[in-house]
C-alpha positions in Angstrom: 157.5 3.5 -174.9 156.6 4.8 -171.5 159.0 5.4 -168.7 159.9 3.7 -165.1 162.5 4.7 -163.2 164.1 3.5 -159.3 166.4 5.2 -157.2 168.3 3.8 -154.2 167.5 5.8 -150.8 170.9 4.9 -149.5 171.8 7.3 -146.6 170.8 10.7 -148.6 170.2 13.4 -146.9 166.2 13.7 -147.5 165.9 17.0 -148.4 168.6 15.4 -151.4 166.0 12.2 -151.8 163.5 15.1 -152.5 165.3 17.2 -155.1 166.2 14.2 -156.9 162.5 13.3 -157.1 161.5 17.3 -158.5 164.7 16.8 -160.5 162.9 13.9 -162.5 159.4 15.0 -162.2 158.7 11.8 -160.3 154.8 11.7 -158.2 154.6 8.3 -156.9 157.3 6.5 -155.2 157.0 2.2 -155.0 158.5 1.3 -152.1 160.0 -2.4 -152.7 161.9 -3.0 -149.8 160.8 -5.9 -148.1 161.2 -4.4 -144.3 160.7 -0.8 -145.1 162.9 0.5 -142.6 166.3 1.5 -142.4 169.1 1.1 -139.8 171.1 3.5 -141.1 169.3 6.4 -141.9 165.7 6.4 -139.8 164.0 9.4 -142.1 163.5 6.4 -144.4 161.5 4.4 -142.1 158.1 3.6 -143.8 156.0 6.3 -141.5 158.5 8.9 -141.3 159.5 8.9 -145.7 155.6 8.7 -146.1 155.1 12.1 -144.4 157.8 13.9 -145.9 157.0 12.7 -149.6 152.9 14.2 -148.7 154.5 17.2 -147.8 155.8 17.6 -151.2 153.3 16.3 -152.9 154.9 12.8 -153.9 152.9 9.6 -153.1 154.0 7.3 -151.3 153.0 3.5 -152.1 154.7 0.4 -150.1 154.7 -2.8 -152.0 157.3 -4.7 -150.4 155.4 -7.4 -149.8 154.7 -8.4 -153.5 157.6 -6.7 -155.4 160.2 -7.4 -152.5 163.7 -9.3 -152.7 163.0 -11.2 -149.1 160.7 -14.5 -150.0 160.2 -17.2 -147.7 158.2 -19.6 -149.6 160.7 -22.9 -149.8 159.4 -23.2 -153.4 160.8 -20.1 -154.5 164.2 -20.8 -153.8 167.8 -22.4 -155.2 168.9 -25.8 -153.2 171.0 -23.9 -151.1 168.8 -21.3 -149.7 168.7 -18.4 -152.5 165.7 -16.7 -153.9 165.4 -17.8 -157.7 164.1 -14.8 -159.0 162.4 -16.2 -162.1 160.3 -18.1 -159.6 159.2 -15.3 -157.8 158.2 -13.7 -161.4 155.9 -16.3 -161.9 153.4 -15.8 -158.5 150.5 -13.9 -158.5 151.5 -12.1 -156.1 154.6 -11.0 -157.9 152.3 -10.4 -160.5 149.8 -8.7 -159.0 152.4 -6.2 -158.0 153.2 -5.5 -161.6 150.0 -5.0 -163.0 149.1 -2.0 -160.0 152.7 -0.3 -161.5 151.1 -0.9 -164.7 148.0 0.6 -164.0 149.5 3.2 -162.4 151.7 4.2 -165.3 148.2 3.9 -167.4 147.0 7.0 -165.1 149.4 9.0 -166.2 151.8 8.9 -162.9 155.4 8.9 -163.3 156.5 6.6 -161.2 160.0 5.4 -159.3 160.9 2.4 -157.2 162.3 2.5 -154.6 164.9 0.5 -152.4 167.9 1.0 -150.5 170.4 0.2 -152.7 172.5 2.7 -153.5 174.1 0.8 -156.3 171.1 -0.3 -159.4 173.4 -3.1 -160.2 173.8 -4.6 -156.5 169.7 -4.8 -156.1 167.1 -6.6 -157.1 164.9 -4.0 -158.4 167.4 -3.9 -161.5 167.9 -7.9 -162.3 164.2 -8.7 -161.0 161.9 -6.1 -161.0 163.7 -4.0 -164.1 164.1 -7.5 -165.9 160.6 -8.6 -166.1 159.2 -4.8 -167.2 162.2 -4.1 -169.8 160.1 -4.7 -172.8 157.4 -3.1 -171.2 159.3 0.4 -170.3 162.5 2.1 -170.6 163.8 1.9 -167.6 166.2 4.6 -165.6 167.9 4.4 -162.5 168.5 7.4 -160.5 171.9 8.4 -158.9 173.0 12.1 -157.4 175.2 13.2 -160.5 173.7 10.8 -163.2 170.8 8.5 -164.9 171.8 5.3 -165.6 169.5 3.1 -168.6 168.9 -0.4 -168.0 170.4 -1.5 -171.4 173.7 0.4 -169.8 173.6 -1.9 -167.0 173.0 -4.5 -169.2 175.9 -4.2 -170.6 177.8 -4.0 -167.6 176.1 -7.2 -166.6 177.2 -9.3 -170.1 180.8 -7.9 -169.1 181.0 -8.7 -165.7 179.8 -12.7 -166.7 181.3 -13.0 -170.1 183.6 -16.0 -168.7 180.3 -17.9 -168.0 178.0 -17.1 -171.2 177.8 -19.3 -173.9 179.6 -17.7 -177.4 177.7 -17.9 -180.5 180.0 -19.9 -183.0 180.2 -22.0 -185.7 179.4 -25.2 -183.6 176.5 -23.0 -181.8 174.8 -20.8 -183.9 171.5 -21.0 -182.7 172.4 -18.9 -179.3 170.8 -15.6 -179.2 172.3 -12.3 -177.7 168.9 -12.5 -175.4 169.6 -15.8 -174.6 173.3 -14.7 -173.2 171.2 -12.0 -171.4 168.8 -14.2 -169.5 171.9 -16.3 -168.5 173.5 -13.1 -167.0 170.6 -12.1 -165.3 170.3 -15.5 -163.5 174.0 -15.4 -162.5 173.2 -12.0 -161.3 170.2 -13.3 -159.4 172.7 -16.3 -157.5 175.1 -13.4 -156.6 172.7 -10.8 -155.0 169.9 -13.0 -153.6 168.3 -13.3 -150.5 169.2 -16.7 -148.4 166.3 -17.8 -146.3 169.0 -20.3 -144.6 171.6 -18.1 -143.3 169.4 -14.7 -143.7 172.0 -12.9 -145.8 171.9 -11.6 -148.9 169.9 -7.9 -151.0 170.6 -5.4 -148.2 168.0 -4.0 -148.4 
């Protein structure tokens, strides 16, 4: 199965961003942030990150706009304001998105998405991008001292909403291990998302 990784820009140093890159022999970077800029750390502005990565050889690809945590669209959304993720999955513009990382993987390119994130867990490119290609790829998430699987954080994920999941039992056999999955992904997705009410939410 072929490979997709993302990293979390964070406030890295950028020669640090770029090692990490070489370090994983990644070419193109997906930029998902919605608002490709940074407060904190201006070398990741869209214009300035773009430069840097043609310097060394890394494209640079924003796609914010389809494969982004920030959605407007009132039908995309919980009652009280959150971005239901599995909605968003279902657009063709969410789509769309996928099949150019698709193609792109296709091509040959080894490819990482980027947000700014540090933490995999705390984003949405791990519980909605990552979710909807994890049968598609093996996924990896990037950090400074370590790579990170998705089944890892998967784990993580069944064990920080075990309280909540439904048990497989005697009285409920018929509930799958994917099916406790899915139902810790959408907590996942209630805890993290964007609010197009109050404007909070995905720091990205």
């Amino acid at each position: 199965m072929e490979e997709i990784f993302t990293i979390g820009h964070s406030t890295h140093k950028l020669e640090d961003f770029i090692k990490l890159l070489q370090k994983n022999n990644i070419d193109v970077i997906v930029d998902v942030r919605s608002i490709p800029y940074s407060k904190y750390a201006y070398w990741f502005n869209k214009e300035d990150l773009q430069f840097y990565l043609k310097k060394n050889k890394i494209y640079y690809i924003f796609m914010g706009n389809s494969l982004g945590a920030r959605w407007e669209d009132k039908n995309l959304i919980f009652e009280d304001g959150k971005v239901n993720f599995e909605k968003v999955m279902q657009t063709k513009k969410f789509q769309d998105g996928i099949d150019r990382i698709l193609n792109g993987v296709k091509k040959g390119y080894k490819i990482a998405l980027m947000c700014s994130e540090k933490e995999a867990f705390d984003c949405h490119r791990f519980s909605l991008i990552s979710r909807f290609l994890r049968n598609k790829f093996n996924i990896y998430h990037i950090y400074p001292d370590k790579i990170l699987s998705q089944a890892y954080l998967e784990k993580k994920l069944l064990e920080k909403y075990i309280k909540f999941l439904p048990e497989k039992n005697l009285f409920h056999p018929e509930i799958s291990d994917e099916e406790r999955l899915q139902k810790a992904y959408k907590l996942r997705n209630i805890d993290i998302a964007y609010n197009i009410f109050t404007k909070e939410g995905d720091n990205e």
